[in-house]
mmJSON file of the N, C-alpha and C atoms, coordinates in Angstrom:
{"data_MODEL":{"atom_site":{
"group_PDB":["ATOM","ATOM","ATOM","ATOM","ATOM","ATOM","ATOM","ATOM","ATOM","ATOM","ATOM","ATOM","ATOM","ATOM","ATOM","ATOM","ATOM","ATOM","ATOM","ATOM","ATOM","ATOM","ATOM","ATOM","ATOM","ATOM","ATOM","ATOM","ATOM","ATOM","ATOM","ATOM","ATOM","ATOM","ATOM","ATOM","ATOM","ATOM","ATOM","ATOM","ATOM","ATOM","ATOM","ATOM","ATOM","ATOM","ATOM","ATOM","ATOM","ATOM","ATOM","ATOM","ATOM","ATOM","ATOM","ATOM","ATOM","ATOM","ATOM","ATOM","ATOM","ATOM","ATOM","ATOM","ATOM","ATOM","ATOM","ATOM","ATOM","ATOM","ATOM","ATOM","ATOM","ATOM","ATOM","ATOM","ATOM","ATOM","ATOM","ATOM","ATOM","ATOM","ATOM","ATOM","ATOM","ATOM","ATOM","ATOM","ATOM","ATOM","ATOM","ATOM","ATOM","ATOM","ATOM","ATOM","ATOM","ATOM","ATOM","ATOM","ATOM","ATOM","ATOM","ATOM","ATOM","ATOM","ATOM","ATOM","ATOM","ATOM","ATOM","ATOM","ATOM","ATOM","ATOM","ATOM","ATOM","ATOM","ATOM","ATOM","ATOM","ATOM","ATOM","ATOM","ATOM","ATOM","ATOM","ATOM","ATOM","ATOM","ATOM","ATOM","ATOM","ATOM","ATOM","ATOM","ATOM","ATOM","ATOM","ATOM","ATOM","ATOM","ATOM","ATOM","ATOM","ATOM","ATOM","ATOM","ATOM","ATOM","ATOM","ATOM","ATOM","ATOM","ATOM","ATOM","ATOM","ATOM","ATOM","ATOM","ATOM","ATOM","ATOM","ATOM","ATOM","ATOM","ATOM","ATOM","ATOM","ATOM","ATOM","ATOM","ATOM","ATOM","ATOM","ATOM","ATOM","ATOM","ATOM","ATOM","ATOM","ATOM","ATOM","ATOM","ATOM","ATOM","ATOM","ATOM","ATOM","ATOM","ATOM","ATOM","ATOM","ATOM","ATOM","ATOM","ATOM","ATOM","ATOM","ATOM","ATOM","ATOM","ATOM","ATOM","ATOM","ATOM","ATOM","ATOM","ATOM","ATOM"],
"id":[1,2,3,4,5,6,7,8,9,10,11,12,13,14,15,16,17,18,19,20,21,22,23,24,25,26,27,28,29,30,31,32,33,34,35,36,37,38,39,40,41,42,43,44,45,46,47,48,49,50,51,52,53,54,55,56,57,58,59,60,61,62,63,64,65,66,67,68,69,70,71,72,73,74,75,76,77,78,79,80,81,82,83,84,85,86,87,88,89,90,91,92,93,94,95,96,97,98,99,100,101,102,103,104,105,106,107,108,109,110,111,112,113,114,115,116,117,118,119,120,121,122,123,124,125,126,127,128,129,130,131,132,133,134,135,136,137,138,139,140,141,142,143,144,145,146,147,148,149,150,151,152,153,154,155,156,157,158,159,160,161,162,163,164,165,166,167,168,169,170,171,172,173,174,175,176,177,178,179,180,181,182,183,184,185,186,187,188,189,190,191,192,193,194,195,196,197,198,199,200,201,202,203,204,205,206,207,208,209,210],
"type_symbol":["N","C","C","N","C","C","N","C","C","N","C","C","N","C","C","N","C","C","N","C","C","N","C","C","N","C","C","N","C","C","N","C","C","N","C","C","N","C","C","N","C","C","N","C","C","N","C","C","N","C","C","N","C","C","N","C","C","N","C","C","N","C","C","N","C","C","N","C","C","N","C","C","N","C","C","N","C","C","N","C","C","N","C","C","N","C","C","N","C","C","N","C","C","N","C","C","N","C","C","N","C","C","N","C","C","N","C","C","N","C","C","N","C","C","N","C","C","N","C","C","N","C","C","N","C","C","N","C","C","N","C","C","N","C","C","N","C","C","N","C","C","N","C","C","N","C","C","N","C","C","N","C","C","N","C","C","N","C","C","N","C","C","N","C","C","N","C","C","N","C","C","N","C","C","N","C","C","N","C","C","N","C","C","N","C","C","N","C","C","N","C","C","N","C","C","N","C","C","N","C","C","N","C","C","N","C","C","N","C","C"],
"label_atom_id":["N","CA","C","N","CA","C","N","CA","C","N","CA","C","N","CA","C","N","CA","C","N","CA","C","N","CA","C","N","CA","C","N","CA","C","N","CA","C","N","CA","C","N","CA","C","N","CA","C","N","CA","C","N","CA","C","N","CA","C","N","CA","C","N","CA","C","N","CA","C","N","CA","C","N","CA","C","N","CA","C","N","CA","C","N","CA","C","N","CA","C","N","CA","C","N","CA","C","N","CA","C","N","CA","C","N","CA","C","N","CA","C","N","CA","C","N","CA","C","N","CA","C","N","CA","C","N","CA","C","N","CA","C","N","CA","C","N","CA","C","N","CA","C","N","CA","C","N","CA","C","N","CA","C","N","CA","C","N","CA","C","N","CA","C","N","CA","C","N","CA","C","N","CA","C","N","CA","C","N","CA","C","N","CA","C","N","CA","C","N","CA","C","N","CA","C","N","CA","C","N","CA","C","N","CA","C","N","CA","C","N","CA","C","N","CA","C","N","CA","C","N","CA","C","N","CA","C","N","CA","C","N","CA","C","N","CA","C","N","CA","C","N","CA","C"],
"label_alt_id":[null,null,null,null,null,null,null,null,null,null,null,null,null,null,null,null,null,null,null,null,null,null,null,null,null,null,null,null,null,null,null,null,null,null,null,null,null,null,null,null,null,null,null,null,null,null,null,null,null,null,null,null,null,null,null,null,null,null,null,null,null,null,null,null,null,null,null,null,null,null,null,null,null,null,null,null,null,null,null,null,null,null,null,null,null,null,null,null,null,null,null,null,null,null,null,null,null,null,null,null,null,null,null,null,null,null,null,null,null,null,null,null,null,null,null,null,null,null,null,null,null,null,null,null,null,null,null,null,null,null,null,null,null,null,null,null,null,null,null,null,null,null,null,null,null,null,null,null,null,null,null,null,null,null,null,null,null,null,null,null,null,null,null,null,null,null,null,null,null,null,null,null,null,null,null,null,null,null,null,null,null,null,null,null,null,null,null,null,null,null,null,null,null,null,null,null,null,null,null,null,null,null,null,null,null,null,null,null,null,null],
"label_comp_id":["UNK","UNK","UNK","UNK","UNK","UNK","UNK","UNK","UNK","UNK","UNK","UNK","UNK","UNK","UNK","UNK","UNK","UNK","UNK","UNK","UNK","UNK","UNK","UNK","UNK","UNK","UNK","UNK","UNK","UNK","UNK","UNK","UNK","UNK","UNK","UNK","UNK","UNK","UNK","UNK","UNK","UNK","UNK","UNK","UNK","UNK","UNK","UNK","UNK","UNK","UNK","UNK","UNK","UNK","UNK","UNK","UNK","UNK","UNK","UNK","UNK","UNK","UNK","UNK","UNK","UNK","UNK","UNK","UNK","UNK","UNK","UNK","UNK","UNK","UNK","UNK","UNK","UNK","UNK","UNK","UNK","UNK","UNK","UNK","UNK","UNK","UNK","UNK","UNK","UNK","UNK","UNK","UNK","UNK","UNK","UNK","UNK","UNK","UNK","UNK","UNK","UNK","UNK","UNK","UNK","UNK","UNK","UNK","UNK","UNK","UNK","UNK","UNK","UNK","UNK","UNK","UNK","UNK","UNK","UNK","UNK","UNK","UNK","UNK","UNK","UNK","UNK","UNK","UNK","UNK","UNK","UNK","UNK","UNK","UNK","UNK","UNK","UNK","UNK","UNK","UNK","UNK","UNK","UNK","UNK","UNK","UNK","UNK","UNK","UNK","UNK","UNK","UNK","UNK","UNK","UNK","UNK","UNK","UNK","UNK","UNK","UNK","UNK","UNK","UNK","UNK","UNK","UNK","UNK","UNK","UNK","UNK","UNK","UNK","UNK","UNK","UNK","UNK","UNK","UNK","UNK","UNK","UNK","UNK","UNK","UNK","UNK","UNK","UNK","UNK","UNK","UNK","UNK","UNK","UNK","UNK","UNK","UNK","UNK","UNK","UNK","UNK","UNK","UNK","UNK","UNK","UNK","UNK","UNK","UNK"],
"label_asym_id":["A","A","A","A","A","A","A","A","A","A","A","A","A","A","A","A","A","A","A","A","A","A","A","A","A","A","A","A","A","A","A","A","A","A","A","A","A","A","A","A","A","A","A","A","A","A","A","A","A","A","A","A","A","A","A","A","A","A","A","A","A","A","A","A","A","A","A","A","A","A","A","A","A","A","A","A","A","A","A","A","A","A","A","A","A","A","A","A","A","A","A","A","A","A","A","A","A","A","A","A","A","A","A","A","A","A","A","A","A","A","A","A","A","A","A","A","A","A","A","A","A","A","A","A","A","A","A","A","A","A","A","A","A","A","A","A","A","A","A","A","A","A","A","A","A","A","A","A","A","A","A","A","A","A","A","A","A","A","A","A","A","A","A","A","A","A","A","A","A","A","A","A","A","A","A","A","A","A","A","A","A","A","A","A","A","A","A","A","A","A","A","A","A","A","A","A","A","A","A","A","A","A","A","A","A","A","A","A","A","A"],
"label_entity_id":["1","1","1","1","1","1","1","1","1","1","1","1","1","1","1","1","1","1","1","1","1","1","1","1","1","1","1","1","1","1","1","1","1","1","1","1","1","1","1","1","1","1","1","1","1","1","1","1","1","1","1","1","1","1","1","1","1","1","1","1","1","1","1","1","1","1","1","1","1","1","1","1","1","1","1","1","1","1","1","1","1","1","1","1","1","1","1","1","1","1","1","1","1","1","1","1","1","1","1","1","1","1","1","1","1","1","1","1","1","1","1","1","1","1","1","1","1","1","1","1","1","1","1","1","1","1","1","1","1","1","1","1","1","1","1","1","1","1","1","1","1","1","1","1","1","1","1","1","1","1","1","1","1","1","1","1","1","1","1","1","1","1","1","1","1","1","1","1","1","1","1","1","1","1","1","1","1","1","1","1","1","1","1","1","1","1","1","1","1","1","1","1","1","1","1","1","1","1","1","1","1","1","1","1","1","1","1","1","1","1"],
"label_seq_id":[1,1,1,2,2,2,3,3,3,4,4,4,5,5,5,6,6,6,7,7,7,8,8,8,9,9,9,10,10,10,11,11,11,12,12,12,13,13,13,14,14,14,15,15,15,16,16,16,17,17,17,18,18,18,19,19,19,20,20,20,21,21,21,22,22,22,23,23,23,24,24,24,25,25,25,26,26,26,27,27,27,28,28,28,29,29,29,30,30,30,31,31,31,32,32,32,33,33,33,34,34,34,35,35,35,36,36,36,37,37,37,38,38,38,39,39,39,40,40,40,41,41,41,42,42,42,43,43,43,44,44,44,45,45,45,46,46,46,47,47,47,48,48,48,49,49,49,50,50,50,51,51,51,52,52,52,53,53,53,54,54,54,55,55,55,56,56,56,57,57,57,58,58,58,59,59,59,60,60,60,61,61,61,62,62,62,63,63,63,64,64,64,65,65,65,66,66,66,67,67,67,68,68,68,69,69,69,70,70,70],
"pdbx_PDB_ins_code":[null,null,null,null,null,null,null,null,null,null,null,null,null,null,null,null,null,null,null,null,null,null,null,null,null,null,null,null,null,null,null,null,null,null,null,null,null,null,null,null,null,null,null,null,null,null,null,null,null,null,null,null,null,null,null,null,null,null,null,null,null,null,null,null,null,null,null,null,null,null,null,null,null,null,null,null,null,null,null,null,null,null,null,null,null,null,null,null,null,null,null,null,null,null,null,null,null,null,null,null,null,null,null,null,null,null,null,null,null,null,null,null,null,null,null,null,null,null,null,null,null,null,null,null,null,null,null,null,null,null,null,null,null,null,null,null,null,null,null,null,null,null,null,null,null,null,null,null,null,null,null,null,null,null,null,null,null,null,null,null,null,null,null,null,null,null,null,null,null,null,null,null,null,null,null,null,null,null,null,null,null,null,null,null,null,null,null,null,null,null,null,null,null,null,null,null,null,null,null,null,null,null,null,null,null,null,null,null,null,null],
"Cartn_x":[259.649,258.467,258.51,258.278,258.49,257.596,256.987,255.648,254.535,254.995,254.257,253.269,254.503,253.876,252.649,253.444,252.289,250.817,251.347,249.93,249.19,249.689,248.831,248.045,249.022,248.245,247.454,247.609,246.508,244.797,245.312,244.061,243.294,244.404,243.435,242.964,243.729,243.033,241.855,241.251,239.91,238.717,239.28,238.497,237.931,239.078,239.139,237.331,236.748,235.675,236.296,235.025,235.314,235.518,235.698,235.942,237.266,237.888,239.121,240.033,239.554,240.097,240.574,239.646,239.46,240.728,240.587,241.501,243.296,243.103,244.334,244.731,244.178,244.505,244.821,244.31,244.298,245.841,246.024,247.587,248.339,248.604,249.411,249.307,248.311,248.524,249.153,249.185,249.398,250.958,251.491,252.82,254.093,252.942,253.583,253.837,253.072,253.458,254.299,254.419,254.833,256.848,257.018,257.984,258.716,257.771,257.831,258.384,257.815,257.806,259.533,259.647,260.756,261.729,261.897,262.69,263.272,262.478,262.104,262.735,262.291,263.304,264.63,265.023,266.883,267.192,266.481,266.98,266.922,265.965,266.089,267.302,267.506,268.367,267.757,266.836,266.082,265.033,265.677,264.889,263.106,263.032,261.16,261.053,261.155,260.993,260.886,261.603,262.176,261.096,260.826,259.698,258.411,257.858,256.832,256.599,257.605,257.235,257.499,257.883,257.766,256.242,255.53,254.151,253.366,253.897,253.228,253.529,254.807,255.063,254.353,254.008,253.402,251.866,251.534,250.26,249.692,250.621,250.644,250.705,251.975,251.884,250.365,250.159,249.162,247.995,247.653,246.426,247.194,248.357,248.454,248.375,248.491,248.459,246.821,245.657,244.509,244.088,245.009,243.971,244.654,245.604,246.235,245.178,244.665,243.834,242.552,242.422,240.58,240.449],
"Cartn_y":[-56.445,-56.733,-58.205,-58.475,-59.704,-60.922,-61.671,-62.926,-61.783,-61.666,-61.633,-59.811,-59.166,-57.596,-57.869,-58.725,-59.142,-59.817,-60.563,-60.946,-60.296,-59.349,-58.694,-56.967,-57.007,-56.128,-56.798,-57.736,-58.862,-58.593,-59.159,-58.93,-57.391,-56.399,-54.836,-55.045,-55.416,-54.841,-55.593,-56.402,-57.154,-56.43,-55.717,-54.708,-53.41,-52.953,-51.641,-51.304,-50.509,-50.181,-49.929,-50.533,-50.15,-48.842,-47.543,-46.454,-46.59,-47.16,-46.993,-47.32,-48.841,-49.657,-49.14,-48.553,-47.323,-46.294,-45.746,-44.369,-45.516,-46.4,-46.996,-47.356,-47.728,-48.167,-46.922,-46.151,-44.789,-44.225,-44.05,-43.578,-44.256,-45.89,-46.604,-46.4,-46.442,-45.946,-44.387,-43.847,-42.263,-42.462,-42.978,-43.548,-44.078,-45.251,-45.496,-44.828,-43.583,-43.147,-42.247,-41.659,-40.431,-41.359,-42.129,-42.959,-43.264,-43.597,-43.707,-42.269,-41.266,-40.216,-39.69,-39.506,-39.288,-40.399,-41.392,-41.812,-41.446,-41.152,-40.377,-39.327,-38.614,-37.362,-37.361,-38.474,-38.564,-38.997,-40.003,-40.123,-39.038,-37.896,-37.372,-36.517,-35.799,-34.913,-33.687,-33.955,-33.101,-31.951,-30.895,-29.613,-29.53,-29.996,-29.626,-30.683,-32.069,-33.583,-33.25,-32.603,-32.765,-31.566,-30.546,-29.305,-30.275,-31.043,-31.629,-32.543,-33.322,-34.255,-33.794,-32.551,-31.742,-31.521,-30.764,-30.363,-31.889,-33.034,-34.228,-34.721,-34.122,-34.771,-33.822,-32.629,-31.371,-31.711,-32.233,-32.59,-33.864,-35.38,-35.975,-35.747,-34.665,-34.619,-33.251,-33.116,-32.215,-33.141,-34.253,-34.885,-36.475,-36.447,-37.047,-36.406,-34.906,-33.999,-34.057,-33.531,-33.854,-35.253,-36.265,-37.716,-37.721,-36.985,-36.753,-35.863,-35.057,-33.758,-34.059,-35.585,-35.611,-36.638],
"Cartn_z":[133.607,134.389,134.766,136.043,136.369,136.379,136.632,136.382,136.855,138.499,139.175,139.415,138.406,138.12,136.588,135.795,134.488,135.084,135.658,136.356,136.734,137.733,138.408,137.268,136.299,135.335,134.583,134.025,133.614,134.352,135.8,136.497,136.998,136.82,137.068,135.36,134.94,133.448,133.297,133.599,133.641,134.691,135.54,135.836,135.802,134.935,134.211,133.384,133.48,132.98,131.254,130.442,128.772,128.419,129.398,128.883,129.198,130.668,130.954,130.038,129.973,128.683,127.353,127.189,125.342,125.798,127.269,127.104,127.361,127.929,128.171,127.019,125.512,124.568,123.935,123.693,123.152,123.321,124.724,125.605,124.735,124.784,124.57,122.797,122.348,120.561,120.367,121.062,120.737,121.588,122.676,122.977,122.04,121.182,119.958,119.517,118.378,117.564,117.795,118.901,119.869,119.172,119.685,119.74,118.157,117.725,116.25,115.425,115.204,115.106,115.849,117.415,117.502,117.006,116.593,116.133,114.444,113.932,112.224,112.456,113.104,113.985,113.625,114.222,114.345,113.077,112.984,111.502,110.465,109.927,109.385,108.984,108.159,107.288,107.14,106.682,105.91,106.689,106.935,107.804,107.71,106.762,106.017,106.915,106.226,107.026,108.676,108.907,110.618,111.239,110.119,110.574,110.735,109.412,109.621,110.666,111.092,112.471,113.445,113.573,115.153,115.011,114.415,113.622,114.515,113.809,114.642,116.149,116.085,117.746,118.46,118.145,119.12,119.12,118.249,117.811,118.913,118.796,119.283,121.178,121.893,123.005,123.291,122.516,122.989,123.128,122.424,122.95,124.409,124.444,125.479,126.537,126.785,127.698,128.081,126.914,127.006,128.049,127.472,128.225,129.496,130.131,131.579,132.195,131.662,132.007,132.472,131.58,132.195,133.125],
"occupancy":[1.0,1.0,1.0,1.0,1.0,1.0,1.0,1.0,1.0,1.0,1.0,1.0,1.0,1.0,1.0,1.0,1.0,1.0,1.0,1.0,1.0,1.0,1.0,1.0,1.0,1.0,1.0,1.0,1.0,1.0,1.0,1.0,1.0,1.0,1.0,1.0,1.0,1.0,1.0,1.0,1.0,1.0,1.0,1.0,1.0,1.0,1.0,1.0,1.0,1.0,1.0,1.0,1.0,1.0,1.0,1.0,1.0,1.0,1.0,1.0,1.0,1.0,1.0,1.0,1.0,1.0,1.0,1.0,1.0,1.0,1.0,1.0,1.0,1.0,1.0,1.0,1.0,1.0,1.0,1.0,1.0,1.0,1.0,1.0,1.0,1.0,1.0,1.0,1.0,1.0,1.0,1.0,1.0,1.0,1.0,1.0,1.0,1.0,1.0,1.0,1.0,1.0,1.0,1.0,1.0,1.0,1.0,1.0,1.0,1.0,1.0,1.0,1.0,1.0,1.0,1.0,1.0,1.0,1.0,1.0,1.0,1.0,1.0,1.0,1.0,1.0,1.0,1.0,1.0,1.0,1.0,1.0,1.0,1.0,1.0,1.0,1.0,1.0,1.0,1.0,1.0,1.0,1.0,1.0,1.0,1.0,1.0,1.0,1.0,1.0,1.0,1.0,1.0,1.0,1.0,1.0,1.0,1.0,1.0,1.0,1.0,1.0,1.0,1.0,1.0,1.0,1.0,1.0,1.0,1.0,1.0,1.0,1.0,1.0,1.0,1.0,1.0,1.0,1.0,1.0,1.0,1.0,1.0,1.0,1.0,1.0,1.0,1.0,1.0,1.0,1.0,1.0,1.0,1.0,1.0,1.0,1.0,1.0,1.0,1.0,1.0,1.0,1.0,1.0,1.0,1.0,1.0,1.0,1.0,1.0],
"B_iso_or_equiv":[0.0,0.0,0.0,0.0,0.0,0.0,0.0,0.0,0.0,0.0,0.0,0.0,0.0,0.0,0.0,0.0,0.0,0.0,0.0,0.0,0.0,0.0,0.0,0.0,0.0,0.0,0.0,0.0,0.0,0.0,0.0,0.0,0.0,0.0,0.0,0.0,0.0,0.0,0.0,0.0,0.0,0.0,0.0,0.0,0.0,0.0,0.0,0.0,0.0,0.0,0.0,0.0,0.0,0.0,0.0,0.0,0.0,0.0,0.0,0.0,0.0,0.0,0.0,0.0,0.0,0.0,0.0,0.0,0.0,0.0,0.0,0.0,0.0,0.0,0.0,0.0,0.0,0.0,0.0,0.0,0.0,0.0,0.0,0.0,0.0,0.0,0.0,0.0,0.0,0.0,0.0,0.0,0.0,0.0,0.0,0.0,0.0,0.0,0.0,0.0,0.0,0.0,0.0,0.0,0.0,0.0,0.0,0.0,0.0,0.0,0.0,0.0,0.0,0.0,0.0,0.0,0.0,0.0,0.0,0.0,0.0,0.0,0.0,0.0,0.0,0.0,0.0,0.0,0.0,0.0,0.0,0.0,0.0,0.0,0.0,0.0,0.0,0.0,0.0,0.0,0.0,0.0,0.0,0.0,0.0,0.0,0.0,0.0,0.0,0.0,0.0,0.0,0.0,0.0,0.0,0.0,0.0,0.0,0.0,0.0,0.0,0.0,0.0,0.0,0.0,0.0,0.0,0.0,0.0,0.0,0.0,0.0,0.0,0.0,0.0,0.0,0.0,0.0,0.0,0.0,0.0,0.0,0.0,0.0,0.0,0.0,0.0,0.0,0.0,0.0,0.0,0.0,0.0,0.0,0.0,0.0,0.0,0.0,0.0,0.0,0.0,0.0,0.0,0.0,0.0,0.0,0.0,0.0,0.0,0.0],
"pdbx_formal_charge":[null,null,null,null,null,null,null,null,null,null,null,null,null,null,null,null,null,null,null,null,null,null,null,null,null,null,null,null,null,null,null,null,null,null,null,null,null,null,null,null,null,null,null,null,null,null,null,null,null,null,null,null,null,null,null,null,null,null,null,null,null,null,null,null,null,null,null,null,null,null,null,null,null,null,null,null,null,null,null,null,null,null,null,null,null,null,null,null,null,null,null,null,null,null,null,null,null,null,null,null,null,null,null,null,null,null,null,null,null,null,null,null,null,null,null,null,null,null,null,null,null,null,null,null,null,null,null,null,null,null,null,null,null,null,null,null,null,null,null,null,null,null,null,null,null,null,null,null,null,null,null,null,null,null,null,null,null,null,null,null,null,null,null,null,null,null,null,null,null,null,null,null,null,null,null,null,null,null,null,null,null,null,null,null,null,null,null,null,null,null,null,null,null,null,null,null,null,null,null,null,null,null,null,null,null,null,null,null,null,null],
"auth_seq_id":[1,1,1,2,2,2,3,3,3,4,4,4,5,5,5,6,6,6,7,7,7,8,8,8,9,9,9,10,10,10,11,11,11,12,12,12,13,13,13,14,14,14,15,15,15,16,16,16,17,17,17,18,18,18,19,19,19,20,20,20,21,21,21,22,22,22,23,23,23,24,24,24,25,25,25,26,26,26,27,27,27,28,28,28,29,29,29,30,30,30,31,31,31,32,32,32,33,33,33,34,34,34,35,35,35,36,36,36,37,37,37,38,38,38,39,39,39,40,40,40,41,41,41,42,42,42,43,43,43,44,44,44,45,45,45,46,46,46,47,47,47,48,48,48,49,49,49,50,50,50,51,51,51,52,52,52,53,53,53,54,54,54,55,55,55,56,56,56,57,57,57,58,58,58,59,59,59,60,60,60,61,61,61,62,62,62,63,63,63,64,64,64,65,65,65,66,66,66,67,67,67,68,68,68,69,69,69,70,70,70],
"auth_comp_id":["UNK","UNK","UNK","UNK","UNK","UNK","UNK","UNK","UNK","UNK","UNK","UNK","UNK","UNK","UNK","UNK","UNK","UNK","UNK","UNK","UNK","UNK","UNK","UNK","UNK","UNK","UNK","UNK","UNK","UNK","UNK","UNK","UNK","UNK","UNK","UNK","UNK","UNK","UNK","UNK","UNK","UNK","UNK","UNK","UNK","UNK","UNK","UNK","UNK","UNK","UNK","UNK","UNK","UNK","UNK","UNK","UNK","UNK","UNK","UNK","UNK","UNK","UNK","UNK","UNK","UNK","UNK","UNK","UNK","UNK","UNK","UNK","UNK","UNK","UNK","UNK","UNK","UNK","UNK","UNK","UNK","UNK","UNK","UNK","UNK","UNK","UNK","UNK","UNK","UNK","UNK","UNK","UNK","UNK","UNK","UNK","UNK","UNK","UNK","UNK","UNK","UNK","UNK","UNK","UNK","UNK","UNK","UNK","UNK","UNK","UNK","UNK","UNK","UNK","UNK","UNK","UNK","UNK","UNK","UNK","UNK","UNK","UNK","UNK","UNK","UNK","UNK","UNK","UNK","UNK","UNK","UNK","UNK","UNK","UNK","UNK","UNK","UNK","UNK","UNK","UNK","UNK","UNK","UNK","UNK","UNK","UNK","UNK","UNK","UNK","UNK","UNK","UNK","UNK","UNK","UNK","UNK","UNK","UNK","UNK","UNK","UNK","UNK","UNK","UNK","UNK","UNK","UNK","UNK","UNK","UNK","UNK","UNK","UNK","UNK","UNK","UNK","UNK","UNK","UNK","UNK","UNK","UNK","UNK","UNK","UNK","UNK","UNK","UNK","UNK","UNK","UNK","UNK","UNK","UNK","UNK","UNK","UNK","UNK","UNK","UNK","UNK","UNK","UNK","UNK","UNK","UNK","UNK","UNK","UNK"],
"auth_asym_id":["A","A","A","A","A","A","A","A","A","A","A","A","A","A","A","A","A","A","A","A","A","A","A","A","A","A","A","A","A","A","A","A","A","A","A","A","A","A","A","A","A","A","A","A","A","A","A","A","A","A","A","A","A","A","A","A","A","A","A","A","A","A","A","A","A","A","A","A","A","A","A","A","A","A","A","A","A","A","A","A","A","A","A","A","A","A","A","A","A","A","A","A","A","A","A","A","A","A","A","A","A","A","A","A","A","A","A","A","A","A","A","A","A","A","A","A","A","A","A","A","A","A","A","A","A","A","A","A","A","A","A","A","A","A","A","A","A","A","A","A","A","A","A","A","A","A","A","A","A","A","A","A","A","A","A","A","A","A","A","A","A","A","A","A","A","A","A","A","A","A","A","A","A","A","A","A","A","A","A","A","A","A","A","A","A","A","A","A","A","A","A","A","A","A","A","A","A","A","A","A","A","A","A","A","A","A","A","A","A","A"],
"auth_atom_id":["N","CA","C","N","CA","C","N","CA","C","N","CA","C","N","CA","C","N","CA","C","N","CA","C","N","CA","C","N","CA","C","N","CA","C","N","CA","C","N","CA","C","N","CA","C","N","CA","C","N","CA","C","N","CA","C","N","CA","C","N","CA","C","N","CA","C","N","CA","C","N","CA","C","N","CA","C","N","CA","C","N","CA","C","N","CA","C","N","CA","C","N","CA","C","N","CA","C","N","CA","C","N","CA","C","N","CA","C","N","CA","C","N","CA","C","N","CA","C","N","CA","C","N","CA","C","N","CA","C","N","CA","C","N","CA","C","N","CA","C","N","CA","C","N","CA","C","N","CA","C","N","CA","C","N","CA","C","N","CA","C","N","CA","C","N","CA","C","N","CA","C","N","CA","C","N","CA","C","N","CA","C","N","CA","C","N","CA","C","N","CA","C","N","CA","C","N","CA","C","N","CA","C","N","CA","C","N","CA","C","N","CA","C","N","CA","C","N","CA","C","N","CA","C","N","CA","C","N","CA","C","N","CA","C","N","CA","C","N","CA","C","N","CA","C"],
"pdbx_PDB_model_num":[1,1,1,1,1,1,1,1,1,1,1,1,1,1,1,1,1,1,1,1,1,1,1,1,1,1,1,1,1,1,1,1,1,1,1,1,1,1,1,1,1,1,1,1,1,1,1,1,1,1,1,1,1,1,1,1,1,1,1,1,1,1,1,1,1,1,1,1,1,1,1,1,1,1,1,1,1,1,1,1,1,1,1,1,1,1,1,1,1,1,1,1,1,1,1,1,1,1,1,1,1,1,1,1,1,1,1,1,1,1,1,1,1,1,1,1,1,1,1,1,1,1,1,1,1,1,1,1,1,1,1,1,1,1,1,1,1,1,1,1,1,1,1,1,1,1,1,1,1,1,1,1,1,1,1,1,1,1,1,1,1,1,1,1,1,1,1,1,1,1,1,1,1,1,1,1,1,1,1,1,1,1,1,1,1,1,1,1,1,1,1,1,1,1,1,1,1,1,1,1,1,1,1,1,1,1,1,1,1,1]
}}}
């Protein structure tokens, strides 16, 4: 991202309404973990381990699907 693309998200984001704000933070926390999670993924060995964080990644894209939806 270059000066002049940061900047300019800088300044929509100061206009963003406090709900926008909340769901834009929300995305970007549930992105993380989304990320996090598939990375645990690869690393794993362990079939149970690797059952349980599909369990979360399905979990996880199902409420990012939700905040696309509304």
């Amino acid at each position: 991202m270059g000066a002049a693309e940061a900047e300019r998200a800088l300044r929509d984001r100061d206009h963003l309404s406090l709900e926008e704000r909340e769901e834009n933070e929300r995305r970007q926390s549930l992105l993380l973990s989304r990320s996090l999670i598939v990375a645990r993924m690869k690393a794993s060995r362990d079939p149970r381990y690797r059952a349980q964080l599909k369990v979360a990644l399905d979990s996880l894209d199902e409420q990012l699907r939700e905040i696309r939806n509304d």
